[in-house]
N, C-alpha and C positions, 0 to 999 in steps of 0.2 A: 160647520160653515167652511165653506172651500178658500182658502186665498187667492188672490185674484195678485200676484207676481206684480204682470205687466201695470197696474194699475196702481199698486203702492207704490213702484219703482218711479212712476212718470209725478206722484205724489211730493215724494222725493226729491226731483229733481226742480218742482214749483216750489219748495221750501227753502232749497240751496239759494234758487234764483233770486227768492225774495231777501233770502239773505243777502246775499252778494249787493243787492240796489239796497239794501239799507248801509250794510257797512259804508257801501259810498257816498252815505250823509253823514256818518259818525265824527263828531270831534272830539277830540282829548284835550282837553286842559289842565294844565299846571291849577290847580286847586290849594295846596297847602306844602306848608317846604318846613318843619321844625326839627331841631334837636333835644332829647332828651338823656339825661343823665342816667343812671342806672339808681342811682341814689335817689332823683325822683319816681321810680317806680314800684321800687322792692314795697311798700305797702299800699293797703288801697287807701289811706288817707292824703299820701304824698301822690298818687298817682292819681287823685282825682283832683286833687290842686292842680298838678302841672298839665293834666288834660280839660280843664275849668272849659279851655277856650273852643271846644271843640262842642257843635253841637248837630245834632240829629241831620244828616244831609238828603235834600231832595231830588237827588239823581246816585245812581251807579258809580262807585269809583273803585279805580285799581289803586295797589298803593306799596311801595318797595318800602324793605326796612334794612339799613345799611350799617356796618357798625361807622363812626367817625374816622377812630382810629388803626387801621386796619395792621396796625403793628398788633395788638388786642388779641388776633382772632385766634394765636396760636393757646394760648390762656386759655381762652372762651372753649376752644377745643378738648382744650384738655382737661376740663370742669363736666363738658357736655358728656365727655366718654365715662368719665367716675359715675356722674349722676346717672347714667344711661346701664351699665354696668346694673347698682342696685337696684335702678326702675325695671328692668326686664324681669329680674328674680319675686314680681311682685305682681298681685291680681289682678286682672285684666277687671275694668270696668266694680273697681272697689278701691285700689288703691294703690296702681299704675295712674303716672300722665301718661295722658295719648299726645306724643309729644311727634311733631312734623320729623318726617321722612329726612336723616343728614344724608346729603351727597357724596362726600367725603371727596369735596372738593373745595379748595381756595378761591374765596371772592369777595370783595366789601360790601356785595349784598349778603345778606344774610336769608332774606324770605320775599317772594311775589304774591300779594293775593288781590283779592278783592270781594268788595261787599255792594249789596243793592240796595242797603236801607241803614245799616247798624253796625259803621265803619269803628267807632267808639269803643262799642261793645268787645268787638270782633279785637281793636288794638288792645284791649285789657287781657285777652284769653292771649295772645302772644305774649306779654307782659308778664305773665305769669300770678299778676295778684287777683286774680277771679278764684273762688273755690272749686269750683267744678274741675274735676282733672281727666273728662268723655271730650271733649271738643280737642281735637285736632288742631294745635299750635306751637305757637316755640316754647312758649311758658319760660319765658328768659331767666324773670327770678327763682322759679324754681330750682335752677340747676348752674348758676353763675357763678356759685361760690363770693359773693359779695364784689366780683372783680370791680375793680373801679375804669368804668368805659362809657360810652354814651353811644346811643343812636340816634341815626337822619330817617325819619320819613317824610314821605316823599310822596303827596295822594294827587292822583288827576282823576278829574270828572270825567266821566265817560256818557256822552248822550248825542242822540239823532237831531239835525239842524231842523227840523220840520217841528220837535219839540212834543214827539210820539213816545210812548215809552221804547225802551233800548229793551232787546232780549235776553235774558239772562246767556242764552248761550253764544249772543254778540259777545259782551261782555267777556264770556270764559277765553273763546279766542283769540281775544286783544289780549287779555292777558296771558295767554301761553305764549303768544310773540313778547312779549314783555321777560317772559321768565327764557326763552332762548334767547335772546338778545345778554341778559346779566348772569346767566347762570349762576342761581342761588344755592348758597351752604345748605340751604333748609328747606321742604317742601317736595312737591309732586308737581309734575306738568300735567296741567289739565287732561287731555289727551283726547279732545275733540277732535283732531284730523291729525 
């Protein structure tokens, strides 16, 4: 079968468009503002108490995770490099974390992401008390050395005023302006445009 160039290309550009006239229905709202200790996370029984409040959401959200005290971060660094160190020297997909991309840059953000259904979920794999160590996250307990510090997240809904579903790849590019705007210690920019 032949490609037809001019046709995909003009395909393309009815995609962009339609994008573009949704993005200028999107609203962001401030959604959820907590802080949690590190002390309530490091198990999953404490981490499911201090996440009690939090349940299954019915739109898209982004959602930053900052440390409090950003005096902390040099600590947190240097915990992440030891743990990072013996994680490397260890099996990919057996008994390596697949832990988020470090920057090796300073910021009291620490991570930008976002989820379309299983924001909960997704906070527990940064958290670090999920067993699974294939999902891509900060996995904070695993590698914090017990530091005593806390983090702020920070979730905004992200959804179309007409009250249509949002595209997943709306969504990715509000959050890549989200993650140039804080530039986080932790993580990848989307890299949709």
């Amino acid at each position: 079968m032949e490609i037809d160039s001019k046709e995909i290309l003009k395909k393309t550009k009815l995609s962009l468009v339609k994008m573009a006239k949704d993005i200028d229905t999107v609203q962001i709202e401030p959604f959820l503002n907590f802080e949690l200790p590190a002390s309530g996370f490091r198990t999953m029984i404490n981490c499911n108490a201090s996440l009690a409040f939090l349940n299954k959401q019915d739109t898209p959200v982004i959602y930053t995770i900052e440390l409090v005290n950003n005096r902390m971060l040099a600590k947190l660094m240097e915990a992440f490099s030891l743990f990072s160190t013996v994680n490397k020297s260890k099996t990919k997909n057996e008994d390596r974390v697949n832990n988020s991309k470090h920057n090796e840059r300073i910021s009291e953000t620490l991570y930008v992401g976002s989820s379309m259904e299983n924001f909960k979920s997704r906070l527990k794999d940064h958290l670090g008390v999920k067993k699974g160590l294939r999902t891509y996250g900060l996995h904070l307990s695993k590698w914090d050395a017990e530091i005593d510090y806390s983090i702020r997240v920070k979730v905004y809904k992200v959804k179309l005023s007409s009250g249509n579903q949002i595209e997943r790849n709306i969504v990715e590019l509000i959050e890549q302006e989200f993650w140039d705007q804080l530039l986080p210690v932790f993580g990848k920019r989307s890299g949709l445009l």
